[in-house]
C-alpha positions as CSV (number, residue, x, y, z in Angstrom):
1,X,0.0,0.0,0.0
2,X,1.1,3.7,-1.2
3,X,0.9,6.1,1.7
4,X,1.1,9.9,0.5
5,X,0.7,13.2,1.9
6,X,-0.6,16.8,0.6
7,X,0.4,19.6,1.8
8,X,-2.2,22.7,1.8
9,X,-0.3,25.8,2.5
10,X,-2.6,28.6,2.2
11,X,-1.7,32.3,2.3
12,X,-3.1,34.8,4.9
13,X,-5.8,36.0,2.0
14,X,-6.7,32.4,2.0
15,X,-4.9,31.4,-1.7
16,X,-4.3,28.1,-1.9
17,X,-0.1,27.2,-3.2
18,X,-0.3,24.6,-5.7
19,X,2.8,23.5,-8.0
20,X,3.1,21.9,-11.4
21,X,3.0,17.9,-12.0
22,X,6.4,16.3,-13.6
23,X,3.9,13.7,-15.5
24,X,6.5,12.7,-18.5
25,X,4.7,13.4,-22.3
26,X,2.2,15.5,-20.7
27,X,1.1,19.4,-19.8
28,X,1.5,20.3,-16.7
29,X,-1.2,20.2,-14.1
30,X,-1.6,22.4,-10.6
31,X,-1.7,20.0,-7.8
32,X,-1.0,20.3,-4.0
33,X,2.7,19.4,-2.9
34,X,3.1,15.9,-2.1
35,X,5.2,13.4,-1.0
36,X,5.4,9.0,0.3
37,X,5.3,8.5,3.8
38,X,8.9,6.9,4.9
39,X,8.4,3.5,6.7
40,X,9.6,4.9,10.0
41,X,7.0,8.2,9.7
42,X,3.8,9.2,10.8
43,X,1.9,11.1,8.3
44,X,2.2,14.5,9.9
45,X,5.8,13.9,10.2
46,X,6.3,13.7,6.0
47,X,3.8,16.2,5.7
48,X,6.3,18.7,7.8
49,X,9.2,17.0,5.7
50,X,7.5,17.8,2.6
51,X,6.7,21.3,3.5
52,X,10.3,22.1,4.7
53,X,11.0,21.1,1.6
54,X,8.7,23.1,-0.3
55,X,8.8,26.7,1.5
56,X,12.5,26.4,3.9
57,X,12.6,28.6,6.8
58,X,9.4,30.5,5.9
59,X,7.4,31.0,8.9
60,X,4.1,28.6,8.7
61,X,1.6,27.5,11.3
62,X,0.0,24.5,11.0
63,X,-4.0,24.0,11.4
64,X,-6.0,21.2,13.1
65,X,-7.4,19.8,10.0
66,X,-6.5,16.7,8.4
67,X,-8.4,15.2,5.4
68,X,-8.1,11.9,4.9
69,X,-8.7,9.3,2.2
70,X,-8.7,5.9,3.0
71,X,-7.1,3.3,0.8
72,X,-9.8,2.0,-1.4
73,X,-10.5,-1.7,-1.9
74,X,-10.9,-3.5,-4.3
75,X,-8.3,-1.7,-6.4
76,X,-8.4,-2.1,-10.2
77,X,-5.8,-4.5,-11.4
78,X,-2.8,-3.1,-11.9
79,X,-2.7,-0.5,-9.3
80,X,-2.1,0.0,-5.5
81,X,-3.7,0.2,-2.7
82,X,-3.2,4.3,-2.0
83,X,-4.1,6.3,1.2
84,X,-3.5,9.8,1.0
85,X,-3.4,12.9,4.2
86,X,-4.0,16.4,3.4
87,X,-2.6,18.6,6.0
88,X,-3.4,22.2,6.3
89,X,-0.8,24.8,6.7
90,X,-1.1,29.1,6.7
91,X,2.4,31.3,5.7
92,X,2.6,33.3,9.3
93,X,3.5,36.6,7.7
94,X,1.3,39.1,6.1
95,X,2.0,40.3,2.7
96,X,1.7,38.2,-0.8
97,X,3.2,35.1,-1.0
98,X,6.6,34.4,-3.0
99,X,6.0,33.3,-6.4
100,X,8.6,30.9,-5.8
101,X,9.0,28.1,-3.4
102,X,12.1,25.7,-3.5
103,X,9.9,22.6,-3.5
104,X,9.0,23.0,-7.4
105,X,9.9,25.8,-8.6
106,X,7.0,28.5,-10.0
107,X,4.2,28.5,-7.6
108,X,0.3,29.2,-8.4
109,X,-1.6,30.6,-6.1
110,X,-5.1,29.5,-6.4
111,X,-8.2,31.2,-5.4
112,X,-11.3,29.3,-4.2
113,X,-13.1,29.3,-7.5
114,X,-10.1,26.7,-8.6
115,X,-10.0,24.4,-5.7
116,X,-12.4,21.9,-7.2
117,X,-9.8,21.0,-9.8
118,X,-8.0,19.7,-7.3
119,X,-10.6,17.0,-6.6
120,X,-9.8,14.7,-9.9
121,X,-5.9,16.1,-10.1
122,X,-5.2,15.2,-6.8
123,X,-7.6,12.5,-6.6
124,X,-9.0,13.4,-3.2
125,X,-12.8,14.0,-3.6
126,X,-14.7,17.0,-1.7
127,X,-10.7,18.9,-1.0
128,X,-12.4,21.7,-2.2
129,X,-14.5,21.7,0.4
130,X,-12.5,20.4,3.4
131,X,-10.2,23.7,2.5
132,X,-13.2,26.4,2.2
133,X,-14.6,24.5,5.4
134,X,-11.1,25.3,7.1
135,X,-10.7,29.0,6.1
136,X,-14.4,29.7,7.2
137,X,-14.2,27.8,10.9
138,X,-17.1,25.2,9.9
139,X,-14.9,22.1,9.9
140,X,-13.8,20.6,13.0
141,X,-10.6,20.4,14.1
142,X,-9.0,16.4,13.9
143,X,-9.5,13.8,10.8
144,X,-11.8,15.0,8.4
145,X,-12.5,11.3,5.9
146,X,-12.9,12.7,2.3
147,X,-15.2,10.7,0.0
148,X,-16.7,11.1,-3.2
């Protein structure tokens, strides 16, 4: 089974940070920063691995949300089980956000009206609305499941 984590790092005028895919042959696509969960770490832990890597010493905070999508069975032949953790994040300083983050290169950042993209690049159904539920305080803090 494929463990992955997302990172949502959202400015303070609540844009969302998405970079380009690397998929080979293909345009690119804005997605959330990801990354595989090492053998030895929780999923919080590679999500702060991933965003160290994506934004350095930038000053972030990190929020009480975490959407979840559990692995999916039975899995279409030829493919692996995946589960995937979206972890929420806000830049701590006021001001726009760099249009550059070392994780990627060029950074997008995405208002509201283009989160539901997200849902089919990203392949974590209702993201879209786990992040708009975050920025507007009607989500719960703790595990949030995300289905379709």
């Amino acid at each position: 089974m494929r463990r992955v984590v997302f990172v949502a790092l959202l400015s303070r005028d609540g844009r969302l940070a998405l970079v380009a895919d690397d998929l080979p042959g293909a345009p690119p696509r804005w997605v959330l920063p990801s990354g595989s969960v090492r053998a030895t770490e929780t999923y919080r832990e590679a999500a702060v691995r991933v965003l160290r890597d994506a934004v350095g010493a930038m000053p972030v905070r990190g929020g009480a949300v975490e959407g979840c999508r559990w692995a999916q069975v039975p899995v279409p032949v030829g493919r692996s089980r995946r589960e995937a953790h979206v972890f929420v994040f806000r830049l701590a300083e006021a001001g726009d956000p760099p249009d550059y983050l070392s994780w990627r290169g060029t950074t997008r950042w995405a208002g509201p009206e283009q989160w539901q993209e997200l849902r089919a690049r990203c392949d974590l159904p209702n993201v879209d609305m786990l992040l708009t539920g975050y920025l507007e305080g009607w989500i719960p803090d703790g595990r949030i499941t995300l289905e379709p």
